[in-house]
C-alpha positions in Angstrom: 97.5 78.6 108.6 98.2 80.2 105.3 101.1 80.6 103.4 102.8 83.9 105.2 103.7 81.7 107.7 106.6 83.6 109.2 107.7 80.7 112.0 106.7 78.1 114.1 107.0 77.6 117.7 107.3 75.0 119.3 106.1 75.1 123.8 108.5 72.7 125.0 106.6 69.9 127.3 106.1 70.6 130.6 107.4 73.9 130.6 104.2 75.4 132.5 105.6 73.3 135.8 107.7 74.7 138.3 110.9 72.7 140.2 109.5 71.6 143.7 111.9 71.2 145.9 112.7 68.2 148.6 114.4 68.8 152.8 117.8 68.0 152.9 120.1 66.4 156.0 121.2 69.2 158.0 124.6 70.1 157.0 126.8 70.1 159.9 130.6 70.0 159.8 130.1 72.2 156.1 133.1 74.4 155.9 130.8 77.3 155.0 129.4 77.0 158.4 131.1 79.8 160.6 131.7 80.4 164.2 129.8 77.2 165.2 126.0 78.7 164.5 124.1 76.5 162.8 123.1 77.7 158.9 119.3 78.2 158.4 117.7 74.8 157.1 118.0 74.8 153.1 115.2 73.4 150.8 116.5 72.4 147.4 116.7 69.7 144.7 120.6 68.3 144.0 120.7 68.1 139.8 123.0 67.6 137.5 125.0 70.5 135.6 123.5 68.8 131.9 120.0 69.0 133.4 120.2 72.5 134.5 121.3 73.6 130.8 118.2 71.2 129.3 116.0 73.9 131.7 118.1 76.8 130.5 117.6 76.7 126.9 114.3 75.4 127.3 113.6 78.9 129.0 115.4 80.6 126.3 113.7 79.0 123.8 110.3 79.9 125.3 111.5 83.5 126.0 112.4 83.7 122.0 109.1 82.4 121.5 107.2 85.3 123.0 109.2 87.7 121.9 108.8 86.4 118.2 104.8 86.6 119.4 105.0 90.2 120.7 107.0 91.3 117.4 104.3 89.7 115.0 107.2 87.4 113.7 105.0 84.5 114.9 101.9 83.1 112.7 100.7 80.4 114.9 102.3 78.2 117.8 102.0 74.4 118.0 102.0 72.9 121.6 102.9 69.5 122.0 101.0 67.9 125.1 99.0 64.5 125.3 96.3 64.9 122.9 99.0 65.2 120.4 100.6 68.5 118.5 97.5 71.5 118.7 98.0 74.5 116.9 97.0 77.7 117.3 96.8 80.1 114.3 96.8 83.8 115.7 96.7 85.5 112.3 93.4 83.8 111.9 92.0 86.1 115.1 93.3 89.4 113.6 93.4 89.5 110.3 89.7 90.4 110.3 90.8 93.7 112.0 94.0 94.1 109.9 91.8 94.2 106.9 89.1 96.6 108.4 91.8 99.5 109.7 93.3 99.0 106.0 89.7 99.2 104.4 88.3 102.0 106.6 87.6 105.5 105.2 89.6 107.2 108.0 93.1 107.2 109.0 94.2 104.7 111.7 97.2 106.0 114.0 98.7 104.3 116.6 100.9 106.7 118.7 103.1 106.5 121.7 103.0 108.9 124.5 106.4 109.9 123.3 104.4 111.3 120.1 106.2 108.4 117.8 103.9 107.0 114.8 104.0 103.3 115.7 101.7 102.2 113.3 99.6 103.6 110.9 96.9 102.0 108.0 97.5 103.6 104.4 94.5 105.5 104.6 96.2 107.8 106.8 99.6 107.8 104.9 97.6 109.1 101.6 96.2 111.7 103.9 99.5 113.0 104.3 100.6 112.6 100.9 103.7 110.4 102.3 104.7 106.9 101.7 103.4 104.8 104.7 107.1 103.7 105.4 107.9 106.7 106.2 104.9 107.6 107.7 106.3 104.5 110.6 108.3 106.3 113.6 108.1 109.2 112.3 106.6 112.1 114.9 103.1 112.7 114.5 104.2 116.6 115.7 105.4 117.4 112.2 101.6 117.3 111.0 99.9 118.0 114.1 99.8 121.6 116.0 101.5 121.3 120.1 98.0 122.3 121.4 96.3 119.5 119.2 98.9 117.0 120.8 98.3 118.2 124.2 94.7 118.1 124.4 94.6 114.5 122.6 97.5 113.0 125.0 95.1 113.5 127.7 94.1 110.2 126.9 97.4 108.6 128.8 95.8 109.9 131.7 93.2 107.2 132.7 90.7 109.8 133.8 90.0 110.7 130.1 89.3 107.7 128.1 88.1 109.0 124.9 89.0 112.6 123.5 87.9 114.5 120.4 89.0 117.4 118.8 88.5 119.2 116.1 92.1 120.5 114.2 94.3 120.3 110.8 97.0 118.4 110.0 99.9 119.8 107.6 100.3 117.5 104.3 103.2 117.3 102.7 102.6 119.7 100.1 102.3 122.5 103.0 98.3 122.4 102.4 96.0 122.4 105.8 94.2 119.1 105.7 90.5 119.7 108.1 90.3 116.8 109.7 88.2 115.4 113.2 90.8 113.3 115.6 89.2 110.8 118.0 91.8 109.7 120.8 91.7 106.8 123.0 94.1 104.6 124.8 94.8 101.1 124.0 94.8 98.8 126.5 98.3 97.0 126.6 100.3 96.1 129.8 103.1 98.2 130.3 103.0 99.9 127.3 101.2 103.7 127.1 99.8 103.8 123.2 96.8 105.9 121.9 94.7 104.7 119.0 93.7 107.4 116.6 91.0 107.9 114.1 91.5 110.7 111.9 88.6 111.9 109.6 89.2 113.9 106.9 86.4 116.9 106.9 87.2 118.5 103.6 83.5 117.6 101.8 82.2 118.8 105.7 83.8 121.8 105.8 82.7 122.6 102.0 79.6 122.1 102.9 79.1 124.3 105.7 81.5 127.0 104.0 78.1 126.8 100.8 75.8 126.8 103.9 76.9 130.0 105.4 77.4 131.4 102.2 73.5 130.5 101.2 72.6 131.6 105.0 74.9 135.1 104.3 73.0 135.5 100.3 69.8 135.1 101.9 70.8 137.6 105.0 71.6 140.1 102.1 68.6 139.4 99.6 66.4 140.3 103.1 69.0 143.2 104.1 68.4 144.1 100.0 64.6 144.0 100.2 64.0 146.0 103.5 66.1 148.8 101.8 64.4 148.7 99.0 60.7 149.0 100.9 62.4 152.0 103.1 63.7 153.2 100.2 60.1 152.8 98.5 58.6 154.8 101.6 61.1 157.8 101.9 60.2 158.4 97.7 56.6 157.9 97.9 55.9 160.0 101.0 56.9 163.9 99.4 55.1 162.3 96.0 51.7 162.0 97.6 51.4 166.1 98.6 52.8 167.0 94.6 50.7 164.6 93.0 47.7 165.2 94.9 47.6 169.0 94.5 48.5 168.9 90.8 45.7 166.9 90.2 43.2 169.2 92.2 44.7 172.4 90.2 44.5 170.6 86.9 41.2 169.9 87.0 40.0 173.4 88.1 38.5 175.0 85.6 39.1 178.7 86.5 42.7 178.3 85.9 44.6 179.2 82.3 44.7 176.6 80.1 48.1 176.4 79.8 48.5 176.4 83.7 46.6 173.1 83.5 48.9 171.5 80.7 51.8 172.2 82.5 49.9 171.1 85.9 48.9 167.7 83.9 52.5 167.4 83.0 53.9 167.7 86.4 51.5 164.9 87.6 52.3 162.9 84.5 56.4 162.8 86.1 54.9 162.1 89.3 53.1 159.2 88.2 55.7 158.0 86.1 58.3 158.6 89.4 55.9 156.3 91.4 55.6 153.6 88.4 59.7 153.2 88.7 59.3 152.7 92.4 56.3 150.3 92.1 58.7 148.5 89.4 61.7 147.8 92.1 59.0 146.4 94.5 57.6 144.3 91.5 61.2 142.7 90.9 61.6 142.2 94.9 58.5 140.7 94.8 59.3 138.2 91.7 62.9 137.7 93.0 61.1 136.4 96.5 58.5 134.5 94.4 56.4 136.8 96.2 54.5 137.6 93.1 50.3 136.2 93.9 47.9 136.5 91.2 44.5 137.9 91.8 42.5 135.7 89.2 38.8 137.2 88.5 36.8 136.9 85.0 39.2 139.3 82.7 38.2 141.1 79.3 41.4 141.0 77.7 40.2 143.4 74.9 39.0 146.3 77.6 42.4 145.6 79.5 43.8 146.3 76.2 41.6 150.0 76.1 42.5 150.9 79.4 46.3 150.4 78.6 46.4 152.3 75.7 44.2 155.0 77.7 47.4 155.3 80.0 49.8 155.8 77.5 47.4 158.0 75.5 49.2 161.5 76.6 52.8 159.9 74.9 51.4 159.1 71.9 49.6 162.3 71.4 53.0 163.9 72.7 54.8 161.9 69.5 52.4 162.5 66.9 52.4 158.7 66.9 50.0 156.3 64.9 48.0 153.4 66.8 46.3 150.7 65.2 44.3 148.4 67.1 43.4 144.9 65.4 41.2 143.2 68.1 40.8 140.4 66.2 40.4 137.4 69.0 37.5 135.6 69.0 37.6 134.3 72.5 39.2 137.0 74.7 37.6 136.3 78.3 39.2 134.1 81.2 40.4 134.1 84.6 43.4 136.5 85.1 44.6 138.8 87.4 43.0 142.1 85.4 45.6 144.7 87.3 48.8 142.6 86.3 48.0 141.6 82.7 47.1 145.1 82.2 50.6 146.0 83.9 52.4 143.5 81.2 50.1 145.3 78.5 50.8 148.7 79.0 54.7 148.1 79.5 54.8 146.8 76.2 52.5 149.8 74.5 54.6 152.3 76.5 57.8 151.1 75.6 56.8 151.0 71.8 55.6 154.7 72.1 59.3 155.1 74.1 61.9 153.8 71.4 60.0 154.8 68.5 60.3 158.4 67.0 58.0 160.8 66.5 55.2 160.5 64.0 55.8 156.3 64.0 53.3 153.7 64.1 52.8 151.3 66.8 49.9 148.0 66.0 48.5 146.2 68.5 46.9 142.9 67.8 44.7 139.9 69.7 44.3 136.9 68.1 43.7 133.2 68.8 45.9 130.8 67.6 43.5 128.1 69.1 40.1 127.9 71.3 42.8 127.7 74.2 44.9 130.6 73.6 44.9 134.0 73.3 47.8 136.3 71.8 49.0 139.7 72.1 51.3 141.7 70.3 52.5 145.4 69.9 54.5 146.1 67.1 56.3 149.6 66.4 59.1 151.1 64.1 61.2 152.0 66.6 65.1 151.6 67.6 65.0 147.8 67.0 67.8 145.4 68.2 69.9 142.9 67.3 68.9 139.6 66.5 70.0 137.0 69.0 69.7 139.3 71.5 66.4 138.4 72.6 66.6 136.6 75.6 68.6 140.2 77.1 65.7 142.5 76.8 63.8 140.1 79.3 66.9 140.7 82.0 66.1 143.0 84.9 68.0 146.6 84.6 68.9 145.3 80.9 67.6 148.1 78.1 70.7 146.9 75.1 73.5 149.4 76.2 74.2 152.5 78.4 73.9 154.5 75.6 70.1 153.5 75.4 69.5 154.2 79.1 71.0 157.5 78.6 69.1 158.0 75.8 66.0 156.9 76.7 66.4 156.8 80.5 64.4 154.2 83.1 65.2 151.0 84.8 65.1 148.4 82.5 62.7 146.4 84.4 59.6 146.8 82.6 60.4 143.9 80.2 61.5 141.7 83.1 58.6 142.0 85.2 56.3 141.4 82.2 57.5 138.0 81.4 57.2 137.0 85.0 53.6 138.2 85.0 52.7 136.3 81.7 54.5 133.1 82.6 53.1 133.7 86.1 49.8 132.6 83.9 51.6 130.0 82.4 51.5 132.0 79.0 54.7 133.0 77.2 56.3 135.8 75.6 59.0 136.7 72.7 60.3 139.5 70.9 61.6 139.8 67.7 63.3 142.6 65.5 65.3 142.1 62.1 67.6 144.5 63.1 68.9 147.9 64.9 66.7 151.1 63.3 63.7 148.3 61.8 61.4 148.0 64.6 60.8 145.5 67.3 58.0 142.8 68.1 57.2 141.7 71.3 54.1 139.3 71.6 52.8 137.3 74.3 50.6 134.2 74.8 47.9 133.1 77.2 46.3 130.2 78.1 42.3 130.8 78.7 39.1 129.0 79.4 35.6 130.5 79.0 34.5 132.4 82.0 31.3 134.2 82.6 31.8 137.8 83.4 30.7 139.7 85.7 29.0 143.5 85.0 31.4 145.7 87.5 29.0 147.9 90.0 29.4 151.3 89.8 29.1 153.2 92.8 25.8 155.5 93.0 26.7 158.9 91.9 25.7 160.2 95.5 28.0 157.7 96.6 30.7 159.2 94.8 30.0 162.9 95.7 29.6 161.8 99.0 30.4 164.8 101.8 30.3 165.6 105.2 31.9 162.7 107.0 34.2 163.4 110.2 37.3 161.8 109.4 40.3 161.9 111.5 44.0 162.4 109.6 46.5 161.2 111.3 49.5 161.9 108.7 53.6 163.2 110.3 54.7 164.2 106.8 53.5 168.4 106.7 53.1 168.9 102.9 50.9 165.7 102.9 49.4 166.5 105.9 48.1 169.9 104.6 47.3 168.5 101.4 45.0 166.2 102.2 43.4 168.5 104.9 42.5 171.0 101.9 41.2 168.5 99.4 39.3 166.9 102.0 38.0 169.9 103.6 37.6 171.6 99.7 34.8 167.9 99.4 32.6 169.4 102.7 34.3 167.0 104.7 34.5 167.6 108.5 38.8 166.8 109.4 40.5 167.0 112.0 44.3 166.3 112.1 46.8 164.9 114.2 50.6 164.8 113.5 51.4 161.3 116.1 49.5 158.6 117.7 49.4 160.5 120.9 47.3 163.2 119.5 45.2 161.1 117.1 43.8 159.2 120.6 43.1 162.3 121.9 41.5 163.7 119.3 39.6 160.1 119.3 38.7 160.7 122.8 37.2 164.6 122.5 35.4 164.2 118.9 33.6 161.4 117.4 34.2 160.4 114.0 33.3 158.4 110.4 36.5 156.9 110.1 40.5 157.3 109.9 42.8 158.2 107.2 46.0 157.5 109.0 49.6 156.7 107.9 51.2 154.1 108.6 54.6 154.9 109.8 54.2 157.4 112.7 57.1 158.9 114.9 55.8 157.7 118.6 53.6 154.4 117.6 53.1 152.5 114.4 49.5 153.3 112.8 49.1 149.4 112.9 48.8 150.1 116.7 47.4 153.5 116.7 44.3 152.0 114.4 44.0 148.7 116.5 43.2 151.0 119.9 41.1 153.1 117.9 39.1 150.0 116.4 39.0 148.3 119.8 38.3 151.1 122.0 35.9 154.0 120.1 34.8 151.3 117.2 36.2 153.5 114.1 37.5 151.8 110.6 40.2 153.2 108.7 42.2 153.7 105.5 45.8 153.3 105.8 48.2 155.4 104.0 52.0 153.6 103.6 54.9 154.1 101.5 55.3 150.3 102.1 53.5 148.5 99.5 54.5 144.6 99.7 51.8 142.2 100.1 52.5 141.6 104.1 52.3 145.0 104.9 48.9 145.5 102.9 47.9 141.7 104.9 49.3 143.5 108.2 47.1 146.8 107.5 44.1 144.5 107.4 44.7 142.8 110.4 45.3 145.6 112.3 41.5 147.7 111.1 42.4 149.0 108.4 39.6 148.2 105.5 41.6 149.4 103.2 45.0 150.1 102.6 46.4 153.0 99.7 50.1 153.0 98.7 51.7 156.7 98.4 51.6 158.5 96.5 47.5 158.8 96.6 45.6 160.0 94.0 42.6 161.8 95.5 40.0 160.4 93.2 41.2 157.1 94.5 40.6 157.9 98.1 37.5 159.4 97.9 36.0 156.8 95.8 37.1 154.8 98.7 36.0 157.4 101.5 32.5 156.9 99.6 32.3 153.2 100.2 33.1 153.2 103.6 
């Protein structure tokens, strides 16, 4: 039975029967008898005055007893009957449940409908930050709100059995405790009590507050990225018109020749312009792990060429000196050619950038196994700091304001290059010994031998192709009229349309080659425009866009477009693709 005993009790014998009585002579000639009428018949049983008090203390021994019970002041009752004393422990029935509400995770409240704490486990009490015997009848209204209370206490009414509610309770530091309260009545006679689980939703509430936060970072990044492609589209659209007709003009012989330099440097900005635009995207893309290699057989040596060819003008602008040293052995693998020559000609153009006139920029390939190929450009420019290597790799990062003042741009050119080379699971690292004494940034590649492939050149009829009927299809006026003159200035039949609406019924009066049409048009989008002209009058088409992400290229494709050009054009690159269509 234990050792807390508290008390025995002791069920006096025979207490369960009940006095029967026994008829009695009538009781005529009593004195109580009144007016002659006879008293009703009594039943009874005649005892003696000591008996009666044996029963009266037995029944307020037996009445001590249960209360003792009721109180918990009782362990376990012994009943004395013919079998001999039997006991019956009633700790041994609910201690089990004592020592589960004490063990449990939540708080356990018992409550009267009066809103008084009758009992509570010390789970709850450290809740509240108060000692549990104080927690006892106290008012569970000093940490709960009235409309909590009153939407809980519905559980006195029988009709609601079980009630939840979500709420806080007030600690006794004055902090707000988030906590889930289940209510339900316990079933005791004559007595209205509600038993209460309280869980604490503090680690809950965290971590839906990081949820939402994720859910409102990721709402931005998207909010971020569809500015940046509208952004993209408003820039590139009025670049496609300038750069298009200073290219024409600075290839036209009959023009001065310093009209043409100064024509070839307004296309140069205009192509540098575009190249900061294409750069944002690029980071968009890598920040979206958006950024998809286009592996093919690569010659990193003529990737090399062609960089340098881009950056040609700057050098020439500098007085600088190049060196090459091509001194790789094995310099073929699968890469994607366009993004390695991107990573390439960001490093050459920022050595021809930060270094002064008349410096010296080397470029070098060489293998430090079978396996690998490396690539460096070294200049004598500006320099930095060692230990500041890992910054020039950060996005909008160029080693001070007073650097991007100096030497203007974005800072992203570094960034995106490492994402490209590590992209190919290759490497990359700068170094410098100081500001004023040159930098060295140098990259590694994996590769594997690769046959490669001769590129086809289109027939030089191809190329000069003329006299197709193409149908424009362009809102934006200076491009519009651009492209009309260049494409009319190569024999080609055009007719133009500033909408949807008058592209299909131009589509309807004339027949044409193919459509040149852009993509964002103010009554339809060109997606739909080129999918009625593909389904209903069989036409294919090049799609002009400002928007240059991979799903809007994947969404020109699907819609009829063969091929899709991102502003601003250059006009040798449509009509080599006018010429293969």
């Amino acid at each position: 039975m234990g050792e807390d005993m508290k008390k025995w009790a002791t069920k006096p014998q025979g207490l369960h029967s009940r006095i029967r009585g026994a008829k009695k002579p009538s009781l005529a000639g009593n004195p109580r008898k009144k007016n002659g009428a006879a008293q009703s018949e009594l039943r009874g049983h005649w005892i003696k005055e000591a008996e009666l008090a044996r029963l009266r203390d037995n029944l307020r021994e037996a009445q001590e007893t249960l209360d003792a019970i009721r109180s918990g002041e009782v362990d376990a009752v012994v009943v004395s009957g013919a079998r001999g004393n039997q006991i019956y422990s009633l700790t041994s029935a609910e201690e089990p449940y004592r020592v589960y509400v004490e063990q449990m995770q939540e708080g356990a409240v018992t409550v009267s409908a009066e809103a008084m704490i009758l009992y509570c486990n010390q789970r709850f009490a450290d809740m509240m930050q108060i000692p549990l015997e104080r927690m006892i009848s106290s008012q569970i209204l000093d940490h709960l709100s009235p409309e909590a209370w009153e939407k809980i206490s519905r559980v006195f009414n029988a009709n609601d059995e079980v009630v939840k509610d979500e709420s806080v309770l007030q600690r006794a530091d004055g902090s707000a405790l988030p906590v889930n309260l289940t209510a339900s009545r316990l079933p005791m006679e004559n007595q209205n009590v509600m038993c209460l689980v309280v869980t604490d939703m503090t680690e809950q509430k965290k971590h839906a507050k990081l949820l939402l936060a994720k859910e409102l970072a990721e709402k931005a990044s998207l909010a971020k990225d569809d500015f940046l492609a509208a952004l993209s589209h408003e820039l590139r659209t009025p670049l496609t018109p300038v750069l298009m007709t200073a290219m024409a003009l600075e290839q036209n012989e009959a023009l001065p020749k310093e009209a043409r330099e100064s024509l070839a440097m307004i296309r140069q900005n205009v192509e540098l312009e575009a190249r900061l635009i294409d750069d944002l995207l690029d980071l968009t893309r890598i920040v979206r792990g958006k950024l998809e290699l286009q592996l093919k057989p690569t010659d990193f040596h003529a990737v090399v060429h062609r960089a340098m060819e881009i950056c040609r003008s700057e050098f020439i602008a500098k007085s600088q000196k190049i060196t090459l040293n091509l001194n790789a052995q094995h310099f073929r693998s699968n890469a994607d050619q366009t993004r390695i020559q991107q990573a390439i000609w960001n490093l050459i153009r920022n050595a021809a950038k930060f270094s002064p006139p008349g410096g010296s920029i080397i470029i070098r390939t060489t293998n430090p196994s079978r396996k690998k190929i490396s690539i460096e450009v070294q200049d004598t420019g500006i320099g930095f700091e060692p230990g500041s290597e890992e910054k020039m790799f950060q996005a909008f990062e160029q080693g001070g304001r007073h650097i991007t003042r100096q030497f203007g741009g974005l800072g992203l050119g570094l960034a995106i290059t490492r994402s490209i080379i590590e992209a190919h699971g290759g490497a990359i690292q700068a170094h410098s010994q100081g500001l004023g004494k040159g930098a060295t940034f140098s990259f590694e590649i994996p590769i594997k031998p690769v046959k490669m492939v001769k590129e086809e050149k289109l027939p030089a009829a191809q190329q000069k192709i003329s006299g197709r009927h193409i149908l424009l299809v362009e809102d934006h006026k200076d491009t519009r009229n651009s492209l009309e003159w260049l494409l009319k200035k190569n024999k080609h039949d055009v007719k133009v349309a500033a909408s949807a609406k008058e592209a299909l019924k131009l589509a309807e009066e004339y027949t044409f080659d193919l459509v040149i049409s852009d993509i964002g048009l103010p009554d339809q989008s060109g997606l739909e425009l080129m999918a009625q002209l593909r389904d209903k009058f069989g036409l294919k088409g090049i799609g002009l866009s400002g928007y240059g992400m991979e799903e809007d290229i994947a969404k020109g494709l699907a819609a009829g477009f063969v091929h899709h050009l991102t502003k601003p054009v250059k006009f040798d690159q449509l009509n080599q693709v006018i010429a293969i269509m």
